[in-house]
DSSP file (Angstrom, degrees, kcal/mol; ACC not computed):
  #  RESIDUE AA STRUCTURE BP1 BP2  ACC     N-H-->O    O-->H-N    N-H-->O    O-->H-N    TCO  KAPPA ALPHA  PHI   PSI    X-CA   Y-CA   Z-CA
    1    1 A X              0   0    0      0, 0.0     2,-0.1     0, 0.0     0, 0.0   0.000 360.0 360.0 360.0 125.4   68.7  111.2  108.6
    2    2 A X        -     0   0    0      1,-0.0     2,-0.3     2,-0.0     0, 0.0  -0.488 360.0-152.4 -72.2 140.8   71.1  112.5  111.1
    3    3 A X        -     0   0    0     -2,-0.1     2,-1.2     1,-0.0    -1,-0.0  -0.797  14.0-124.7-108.1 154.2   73.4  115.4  109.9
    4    4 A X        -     0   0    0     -2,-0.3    -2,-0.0     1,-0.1     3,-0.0  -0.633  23.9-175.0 -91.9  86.7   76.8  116.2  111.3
    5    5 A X        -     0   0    0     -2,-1.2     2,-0.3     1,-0.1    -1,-0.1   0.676  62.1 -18.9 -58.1 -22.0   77.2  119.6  112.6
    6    6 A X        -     0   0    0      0, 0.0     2,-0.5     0, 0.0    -1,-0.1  -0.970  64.8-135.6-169.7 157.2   80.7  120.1  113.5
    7    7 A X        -     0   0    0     -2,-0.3     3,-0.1     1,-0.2    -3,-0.0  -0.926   5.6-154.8-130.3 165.0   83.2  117.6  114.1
    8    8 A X  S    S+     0   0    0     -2,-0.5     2,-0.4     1,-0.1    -1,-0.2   0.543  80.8  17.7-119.7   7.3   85.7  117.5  116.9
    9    9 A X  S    S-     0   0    0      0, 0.0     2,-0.9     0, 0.0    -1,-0.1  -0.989  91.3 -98.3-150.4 172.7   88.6  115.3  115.3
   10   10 A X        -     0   0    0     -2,-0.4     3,-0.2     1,-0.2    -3,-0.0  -0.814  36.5 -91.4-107.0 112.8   89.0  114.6  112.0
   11   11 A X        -     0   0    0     -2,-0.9     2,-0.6     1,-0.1    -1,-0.2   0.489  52.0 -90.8   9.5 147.2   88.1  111.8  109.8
   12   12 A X        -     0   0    0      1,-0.0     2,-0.5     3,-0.0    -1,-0.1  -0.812  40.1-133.6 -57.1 100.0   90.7  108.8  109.3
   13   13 A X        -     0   0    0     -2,-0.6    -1,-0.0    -3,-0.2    -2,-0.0  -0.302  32.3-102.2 -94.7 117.4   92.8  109.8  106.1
   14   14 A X        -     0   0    0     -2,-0.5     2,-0.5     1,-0.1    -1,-0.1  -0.092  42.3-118.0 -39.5 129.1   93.0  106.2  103.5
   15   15 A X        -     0   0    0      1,-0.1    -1,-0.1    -3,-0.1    -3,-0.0  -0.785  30.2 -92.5-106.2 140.4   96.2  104.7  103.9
   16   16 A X        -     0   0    0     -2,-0.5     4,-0.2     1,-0.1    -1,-0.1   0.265  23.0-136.4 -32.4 142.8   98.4  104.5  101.2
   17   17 A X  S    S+     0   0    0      1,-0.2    -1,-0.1     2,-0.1    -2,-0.0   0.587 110.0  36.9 -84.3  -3.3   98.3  101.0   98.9
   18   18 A X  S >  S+     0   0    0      1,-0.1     3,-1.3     2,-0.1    -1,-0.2   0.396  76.8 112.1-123.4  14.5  101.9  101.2   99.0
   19   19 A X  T 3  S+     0   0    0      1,-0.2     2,-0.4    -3,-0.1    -2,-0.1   0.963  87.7  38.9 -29.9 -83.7  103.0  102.5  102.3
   20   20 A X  T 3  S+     0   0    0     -4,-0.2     2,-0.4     2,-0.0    -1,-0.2   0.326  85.8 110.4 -91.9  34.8  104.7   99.2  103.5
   21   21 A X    <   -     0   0    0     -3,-1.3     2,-0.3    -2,-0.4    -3,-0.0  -0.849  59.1-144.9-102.6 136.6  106.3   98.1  100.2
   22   22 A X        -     0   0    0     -2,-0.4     2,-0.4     1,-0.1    50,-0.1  -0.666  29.7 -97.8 -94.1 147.0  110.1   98.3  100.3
   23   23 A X        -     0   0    0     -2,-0.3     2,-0.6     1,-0.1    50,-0.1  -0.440  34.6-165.8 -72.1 114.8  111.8   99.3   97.1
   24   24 A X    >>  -     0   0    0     -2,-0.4     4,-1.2     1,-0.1     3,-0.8  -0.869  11.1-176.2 -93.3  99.9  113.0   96.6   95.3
   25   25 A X  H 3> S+     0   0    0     -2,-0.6     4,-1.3     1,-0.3    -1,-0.1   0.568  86.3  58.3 -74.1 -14.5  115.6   97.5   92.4
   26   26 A X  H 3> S+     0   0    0      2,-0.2     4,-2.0     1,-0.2    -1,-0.3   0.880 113.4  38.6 -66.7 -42.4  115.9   94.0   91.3
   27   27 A X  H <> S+     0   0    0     -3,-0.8     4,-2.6     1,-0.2    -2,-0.3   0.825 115.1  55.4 -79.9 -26.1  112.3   94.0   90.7
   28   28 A X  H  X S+     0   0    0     -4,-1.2     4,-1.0     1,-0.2    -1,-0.2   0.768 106.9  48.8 -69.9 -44.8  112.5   97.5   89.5
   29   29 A X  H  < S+     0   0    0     -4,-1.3     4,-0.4     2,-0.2    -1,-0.2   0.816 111.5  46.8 -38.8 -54.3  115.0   96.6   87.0
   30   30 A X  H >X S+     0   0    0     -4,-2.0     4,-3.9     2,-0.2     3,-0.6   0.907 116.4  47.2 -72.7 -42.6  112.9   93.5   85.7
   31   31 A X  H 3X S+     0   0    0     -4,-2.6     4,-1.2     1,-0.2    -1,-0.2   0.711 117.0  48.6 -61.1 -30.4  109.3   96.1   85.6
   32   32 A X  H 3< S+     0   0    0     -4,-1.0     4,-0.4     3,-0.2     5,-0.3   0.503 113.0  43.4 -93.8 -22.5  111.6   98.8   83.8
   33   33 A X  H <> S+     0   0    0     -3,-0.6     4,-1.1    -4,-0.4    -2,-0.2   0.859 118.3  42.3-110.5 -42.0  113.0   96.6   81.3
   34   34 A X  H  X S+     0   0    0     -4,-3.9     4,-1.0     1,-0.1    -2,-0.2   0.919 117.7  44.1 -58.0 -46.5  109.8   94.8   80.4
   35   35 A X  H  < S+     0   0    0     -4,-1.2     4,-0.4    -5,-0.2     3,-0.3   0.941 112.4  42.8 -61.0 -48.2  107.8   97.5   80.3
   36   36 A X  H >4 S+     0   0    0     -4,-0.4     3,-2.5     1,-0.2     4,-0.5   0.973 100.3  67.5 -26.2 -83.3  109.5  100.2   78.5
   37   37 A X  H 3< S+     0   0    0     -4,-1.1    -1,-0.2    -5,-0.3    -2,-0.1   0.458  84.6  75.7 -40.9 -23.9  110.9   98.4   76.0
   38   38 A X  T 3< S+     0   0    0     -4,-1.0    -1,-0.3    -3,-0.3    -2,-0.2   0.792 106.3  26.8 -42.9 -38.0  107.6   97.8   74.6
   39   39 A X  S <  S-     0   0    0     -3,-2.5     2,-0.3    -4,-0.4    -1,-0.2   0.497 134.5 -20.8-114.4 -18.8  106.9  101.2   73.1
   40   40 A X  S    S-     0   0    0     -4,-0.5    -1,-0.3     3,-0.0     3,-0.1  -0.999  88.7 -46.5-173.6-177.7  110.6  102.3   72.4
   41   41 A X        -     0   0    0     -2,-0.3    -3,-0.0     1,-0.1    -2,-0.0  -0.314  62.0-100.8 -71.6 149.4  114.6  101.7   73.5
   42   42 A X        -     0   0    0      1,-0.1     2,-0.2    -9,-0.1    -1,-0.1  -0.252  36.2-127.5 -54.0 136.7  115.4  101.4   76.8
   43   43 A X        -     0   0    0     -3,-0.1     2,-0.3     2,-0.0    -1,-0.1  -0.582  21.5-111.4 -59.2 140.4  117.0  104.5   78.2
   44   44 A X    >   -     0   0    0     -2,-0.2     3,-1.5     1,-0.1     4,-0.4  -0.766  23.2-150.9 -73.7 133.9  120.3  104.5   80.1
   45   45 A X  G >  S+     0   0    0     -2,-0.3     3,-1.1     1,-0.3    38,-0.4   0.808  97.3  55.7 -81.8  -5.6  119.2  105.2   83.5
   46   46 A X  G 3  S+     0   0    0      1,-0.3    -1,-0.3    36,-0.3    36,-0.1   0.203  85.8  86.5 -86.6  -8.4  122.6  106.9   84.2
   47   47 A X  G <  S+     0   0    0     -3,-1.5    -1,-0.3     1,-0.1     2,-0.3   0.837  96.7  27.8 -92.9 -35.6  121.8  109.2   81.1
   48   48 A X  S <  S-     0   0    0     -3,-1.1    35,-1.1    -4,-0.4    -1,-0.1  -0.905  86.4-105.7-139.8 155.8  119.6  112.0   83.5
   49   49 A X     >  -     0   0    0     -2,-0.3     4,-0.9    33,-0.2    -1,-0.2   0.395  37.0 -99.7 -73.6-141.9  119.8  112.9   87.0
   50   50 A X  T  4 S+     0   0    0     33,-0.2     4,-0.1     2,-0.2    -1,-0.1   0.274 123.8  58.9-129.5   8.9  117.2  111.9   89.7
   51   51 A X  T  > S+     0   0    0      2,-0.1     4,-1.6     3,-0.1    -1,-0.1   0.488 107.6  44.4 -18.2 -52.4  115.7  115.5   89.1
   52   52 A X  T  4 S+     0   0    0      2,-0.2     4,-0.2     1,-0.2    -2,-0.2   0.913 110.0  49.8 -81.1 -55.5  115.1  114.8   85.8
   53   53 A X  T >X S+     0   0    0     -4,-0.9     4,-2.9     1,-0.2     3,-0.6   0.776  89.7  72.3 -85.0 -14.4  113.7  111.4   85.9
   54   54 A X  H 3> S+     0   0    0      1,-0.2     4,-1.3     2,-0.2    -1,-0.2   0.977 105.4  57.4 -64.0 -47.6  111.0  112.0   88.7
   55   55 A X  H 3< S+     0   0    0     -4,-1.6     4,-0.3     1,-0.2    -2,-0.2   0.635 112.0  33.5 -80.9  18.8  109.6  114.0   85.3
   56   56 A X  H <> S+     0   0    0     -3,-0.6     4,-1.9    -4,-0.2     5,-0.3   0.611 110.7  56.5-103.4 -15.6  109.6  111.5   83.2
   57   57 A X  H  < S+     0   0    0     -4,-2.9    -2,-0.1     3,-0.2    -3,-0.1   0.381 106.5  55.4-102.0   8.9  108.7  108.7   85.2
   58   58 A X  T  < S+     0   0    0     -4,-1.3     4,-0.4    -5,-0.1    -1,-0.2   0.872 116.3  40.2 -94.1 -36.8  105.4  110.8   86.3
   59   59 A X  T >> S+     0   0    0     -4,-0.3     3,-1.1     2,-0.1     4,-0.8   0.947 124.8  38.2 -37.7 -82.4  104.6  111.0   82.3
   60   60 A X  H 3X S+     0   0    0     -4,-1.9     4,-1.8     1,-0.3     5,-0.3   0.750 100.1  68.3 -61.5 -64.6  105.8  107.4   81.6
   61   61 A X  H 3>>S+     0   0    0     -5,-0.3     5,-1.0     2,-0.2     4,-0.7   0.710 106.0  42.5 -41.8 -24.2  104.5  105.4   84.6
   62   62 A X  H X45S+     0   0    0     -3,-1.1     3,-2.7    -4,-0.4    -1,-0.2   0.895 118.4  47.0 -78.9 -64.3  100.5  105.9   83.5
   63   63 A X  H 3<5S+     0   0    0     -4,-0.8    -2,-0.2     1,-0.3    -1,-0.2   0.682 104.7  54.9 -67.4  -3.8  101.3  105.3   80.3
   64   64 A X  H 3<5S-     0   0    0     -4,-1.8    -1,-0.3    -5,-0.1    -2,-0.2   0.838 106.0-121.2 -67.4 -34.7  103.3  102.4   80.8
   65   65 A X  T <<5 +     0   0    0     -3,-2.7     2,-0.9    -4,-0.7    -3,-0.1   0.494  57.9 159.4  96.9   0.0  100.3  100.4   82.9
   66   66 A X      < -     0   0    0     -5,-1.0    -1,-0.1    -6,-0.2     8,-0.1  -0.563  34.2-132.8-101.0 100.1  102.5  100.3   85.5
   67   67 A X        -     0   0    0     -2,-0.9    -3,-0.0     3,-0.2    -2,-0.0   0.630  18.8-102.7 -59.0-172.6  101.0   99.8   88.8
   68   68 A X  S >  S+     0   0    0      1,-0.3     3,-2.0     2,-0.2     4,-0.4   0.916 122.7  45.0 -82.2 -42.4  101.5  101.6   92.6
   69   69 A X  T >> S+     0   0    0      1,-0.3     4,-1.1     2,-0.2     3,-0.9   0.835 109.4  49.3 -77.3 -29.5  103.4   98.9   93.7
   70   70 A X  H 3> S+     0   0    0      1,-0.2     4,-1.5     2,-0.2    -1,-0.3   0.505 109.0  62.7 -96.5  12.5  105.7   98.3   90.7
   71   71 A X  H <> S+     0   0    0     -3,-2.0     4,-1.1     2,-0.2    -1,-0.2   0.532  90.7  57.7 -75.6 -10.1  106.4  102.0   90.9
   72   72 A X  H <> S+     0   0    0     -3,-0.9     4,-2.6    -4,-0.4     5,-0.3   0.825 116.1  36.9 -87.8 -31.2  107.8  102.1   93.8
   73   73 A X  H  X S+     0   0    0     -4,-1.1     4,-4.0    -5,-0.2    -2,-0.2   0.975 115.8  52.7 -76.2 -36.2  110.3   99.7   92.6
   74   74 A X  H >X S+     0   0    0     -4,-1.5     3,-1.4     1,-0.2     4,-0.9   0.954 115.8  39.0 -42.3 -83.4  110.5  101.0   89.2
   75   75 A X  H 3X S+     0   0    0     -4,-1.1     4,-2.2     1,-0.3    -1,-0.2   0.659 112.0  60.1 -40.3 -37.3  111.2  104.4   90.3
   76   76 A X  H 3< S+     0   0    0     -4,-2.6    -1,-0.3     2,-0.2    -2,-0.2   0.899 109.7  41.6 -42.9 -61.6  113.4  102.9   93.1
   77   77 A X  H <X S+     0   0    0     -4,-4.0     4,-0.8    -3,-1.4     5,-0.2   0.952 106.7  63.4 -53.3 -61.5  115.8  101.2   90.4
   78   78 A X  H >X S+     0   0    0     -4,-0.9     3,-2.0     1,-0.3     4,-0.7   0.938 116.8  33.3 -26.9 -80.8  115.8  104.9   87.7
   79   79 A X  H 3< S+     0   0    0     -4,-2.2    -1,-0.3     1,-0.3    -2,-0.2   0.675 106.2  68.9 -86.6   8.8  117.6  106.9   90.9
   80   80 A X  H 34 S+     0   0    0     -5,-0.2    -1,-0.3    -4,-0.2    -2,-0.2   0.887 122.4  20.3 -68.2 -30.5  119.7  103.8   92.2
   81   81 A X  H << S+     0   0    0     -3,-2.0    -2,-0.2    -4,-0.8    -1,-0.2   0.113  98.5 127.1-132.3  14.6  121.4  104.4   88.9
   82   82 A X  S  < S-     0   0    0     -4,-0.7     2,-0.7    -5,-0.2   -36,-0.3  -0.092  73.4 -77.4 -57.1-179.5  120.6  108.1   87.9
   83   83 A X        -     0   0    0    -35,-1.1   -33,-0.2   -38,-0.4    -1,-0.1  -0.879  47.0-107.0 -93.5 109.0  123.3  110.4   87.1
   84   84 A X              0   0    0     -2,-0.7    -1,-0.1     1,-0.1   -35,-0.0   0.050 360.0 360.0 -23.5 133.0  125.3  111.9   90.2
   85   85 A X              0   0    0    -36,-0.1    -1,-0.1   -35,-0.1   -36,-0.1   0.555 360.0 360.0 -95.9 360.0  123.8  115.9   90.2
């Protein structure tokens, strides 16, 4: 079995499954309102800044279920309407 002793460029790095999806807030809205609400009341998203909510929405987004793609929108929607900092 041939081994690879040095390499002169570097592997191809896996591209992102959400690289070309554009944030949709509508959809972000619809993913945010169905999903939450399942486990507790909706938040105001205007209630925390856009600081604030990238740490909750790294908690919450696993435990929501909600996939790459409807994070980008989720997450998209949360600081369209965050709280000025």
């Amino acid at each position: 079995m041939p081994v690879i002793s040095e390499r002169t460029t570097d592997p191809p790095k896996p591209e992102s499954p959400v690289a070309d999806v554009k944030p949709d807030i509508v959809i972000g809205q619809r993913v945010f309102t169905n999903q939450c609400s399942k486990c507790h009341d909706l938040p105001d998203p205007a209630k925390y800044n856009t600081e604030r909510w990238d740490g909750i929405l790294r908690t919450m987004i696993p435990r929501a279920g909600i996939s790459r793609v409807n994070e980008v929108h989720v997450t998209a929607y949360v600081k369209a309407n965050a709280k000025s900092n």
